[in-house]
ZASEBA-928791 format. One line per 5 residues: number of its first residue (from 1); for each residue x, y, z of C-alpha. Coordinates in nm, 2 decimals. Layout:
<titis>
NUM	X,Y,Z  ...
</titis>
This chain:
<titis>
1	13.07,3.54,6.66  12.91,3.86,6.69  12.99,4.24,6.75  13.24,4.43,6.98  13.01,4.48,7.26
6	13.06,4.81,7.44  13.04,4.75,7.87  12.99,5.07,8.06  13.12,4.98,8.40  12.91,5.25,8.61
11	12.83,5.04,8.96  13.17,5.25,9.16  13.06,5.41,9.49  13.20,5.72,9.38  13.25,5.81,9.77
16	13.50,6.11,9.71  13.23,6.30,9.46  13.01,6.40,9.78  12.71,6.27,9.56  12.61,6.06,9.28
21	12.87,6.15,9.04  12.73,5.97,8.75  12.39,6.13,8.76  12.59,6.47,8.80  12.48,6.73,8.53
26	12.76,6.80,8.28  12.66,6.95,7.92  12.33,7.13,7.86  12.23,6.92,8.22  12.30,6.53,8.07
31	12.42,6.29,8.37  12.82,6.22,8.34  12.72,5.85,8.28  12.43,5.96,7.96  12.70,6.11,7.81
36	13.01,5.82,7.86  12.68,5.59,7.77  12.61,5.80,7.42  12.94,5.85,7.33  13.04,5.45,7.36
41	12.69,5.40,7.17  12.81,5.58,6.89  13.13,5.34,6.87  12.95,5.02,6.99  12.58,5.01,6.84
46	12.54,4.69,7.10  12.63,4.82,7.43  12.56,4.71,7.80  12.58,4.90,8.14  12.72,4.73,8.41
51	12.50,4.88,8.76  12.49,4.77,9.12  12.09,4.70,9.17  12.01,4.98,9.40  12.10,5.26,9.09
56	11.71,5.22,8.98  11.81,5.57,8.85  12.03,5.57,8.68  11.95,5.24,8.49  11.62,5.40,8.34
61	11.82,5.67,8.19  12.06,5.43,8.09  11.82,5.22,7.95  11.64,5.52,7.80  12.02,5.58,7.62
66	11.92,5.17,7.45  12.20,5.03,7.66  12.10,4.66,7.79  12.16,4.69,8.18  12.35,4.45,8.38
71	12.30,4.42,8.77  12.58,4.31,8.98  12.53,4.25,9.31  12.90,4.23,9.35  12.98,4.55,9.24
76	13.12,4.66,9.59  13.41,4.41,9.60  13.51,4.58,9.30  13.58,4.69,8.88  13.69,4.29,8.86
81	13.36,4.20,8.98  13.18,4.44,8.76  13.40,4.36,8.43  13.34,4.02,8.48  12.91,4.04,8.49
86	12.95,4.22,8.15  13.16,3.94,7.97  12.92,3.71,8.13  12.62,3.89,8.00  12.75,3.89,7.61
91	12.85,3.55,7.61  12.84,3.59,7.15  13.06,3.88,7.16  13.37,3.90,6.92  13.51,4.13,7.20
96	13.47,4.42,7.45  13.50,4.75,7.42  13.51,4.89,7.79  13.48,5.21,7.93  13.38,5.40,8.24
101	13.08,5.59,8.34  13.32,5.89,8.49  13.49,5.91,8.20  13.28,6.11,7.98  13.50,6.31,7.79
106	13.68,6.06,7.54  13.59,6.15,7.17  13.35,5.92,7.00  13.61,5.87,6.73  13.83,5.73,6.99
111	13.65,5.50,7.10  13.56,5.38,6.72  13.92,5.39,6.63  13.97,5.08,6.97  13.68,4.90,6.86
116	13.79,4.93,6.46  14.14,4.80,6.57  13.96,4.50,6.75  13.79,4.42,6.43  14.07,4.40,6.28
121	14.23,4.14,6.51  14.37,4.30,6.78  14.43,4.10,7.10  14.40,4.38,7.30  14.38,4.77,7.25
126	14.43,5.13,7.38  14.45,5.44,7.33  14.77,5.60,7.45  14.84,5.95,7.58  15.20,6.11,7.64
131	15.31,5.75,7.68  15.04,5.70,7.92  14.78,5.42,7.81  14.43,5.60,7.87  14.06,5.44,7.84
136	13.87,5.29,7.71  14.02,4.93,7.67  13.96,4.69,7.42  13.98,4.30,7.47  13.91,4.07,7.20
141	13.74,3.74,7.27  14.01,3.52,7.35  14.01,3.71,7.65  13.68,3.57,7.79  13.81,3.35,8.03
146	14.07,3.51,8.21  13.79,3.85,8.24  13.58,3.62,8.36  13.78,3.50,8.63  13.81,3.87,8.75
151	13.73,3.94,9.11  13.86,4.29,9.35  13.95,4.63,9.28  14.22,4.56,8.99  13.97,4.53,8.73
156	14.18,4.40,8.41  14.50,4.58,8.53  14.73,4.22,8.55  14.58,4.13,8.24  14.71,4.45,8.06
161	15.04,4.43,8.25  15.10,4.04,8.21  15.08,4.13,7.83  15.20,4.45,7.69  15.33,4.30,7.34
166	14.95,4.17,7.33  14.90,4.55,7.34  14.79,4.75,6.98  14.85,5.10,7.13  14.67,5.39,6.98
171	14.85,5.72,6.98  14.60,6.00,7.03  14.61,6.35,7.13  14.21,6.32,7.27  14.29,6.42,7.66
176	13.99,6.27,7.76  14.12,5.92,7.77  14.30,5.96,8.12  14.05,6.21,8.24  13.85,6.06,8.49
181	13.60,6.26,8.75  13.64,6.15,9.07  13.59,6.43,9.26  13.37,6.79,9.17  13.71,6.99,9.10
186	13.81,6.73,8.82  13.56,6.89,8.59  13.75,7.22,8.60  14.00,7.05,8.40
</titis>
């Protein structure tokens, strides 16, 4: 078996933005996705990016950043779609580690405290905000099949809900865990 792989899932139209949101300058001008990408890099060492094809962007920089990129043509029927090309594409892994390109602002130790709780033997993994469970998400390889079989807009959210005593929960008090950018005023916050 090998390492927790980290997936980036970054192939989202991010329609509500006004423009690419993931190549959108946040600190000292890095793309949002560079720094979600570097920051799961520093928790996962083996980490993939999961892109629709047309992001030829997007994937240099990400490639630049030592990720492996993963195109998925499906991308547009949804995060299933997406989650399901990067199990597929690290078919050795002892478990995923997966976060979001417009989520840039989760600590790098959070994301190595959910990947050192996978190590451990977790089934599955979170951290957890004000009772809220926040990103990234971490799913050990027993999981494979049922990610897999992902498809739509859902992503893993009936997997997480069809098993919350599955679920290691990892208090934090990093805010960054349920703070996503979807459109420009979400990075006043």
């Amino acid at each position: 078996m090998g390492p927790i792989v980290g997936v980036l899932l970054a192939a989202g139209q991010g329609r509500r933005f006004g423009s690419d949101k993931l190549l959108h300058p946040l600190d000292e001008g890095t793309p949002m996705a560079v720094l979600a990408a570097r920051r799961l890099k520093a928790a996962c060492p083996v980490s993939i990016a999961v892109l629709r094809p047309e992001q030829t962007v997007l994937a240099g920089l990400l490639a630049e950043e030592g990720l492996r990129i993963v195109s998925c043509a499906e991308a547009r029927d949804g995060m299933g779609c997406s989650l399901a090309a990067g199990v597929a594409a690290s078919p050795n892994a002892a478990g995923w580690l997966v976060a979001l390109g417009d989520m840039p602002f989760i600590r790098p130790e959070t994301l190595r405290e959910v990947s050192r709780v996978l190590e451990a033997g977790a089934s599955l993994a979170a951290p957890w905000l004000d009772g809220r469970r926040g990103h990234p998400v971490g799913f050990a390889a027993g999981w494979r099949e049922d990610l897999l079989a992902l498809a739509g807009d859902a992503g893993a959210r009936d997997i997480l809900a069809g098993h919350p005593r599955a679920m290691v929960r990892i208090e934090t008090t990093d805010a960054g865990v349920l703070r996503d950018v979807d459109t420009p005023e979400d990075l006043a916050g």
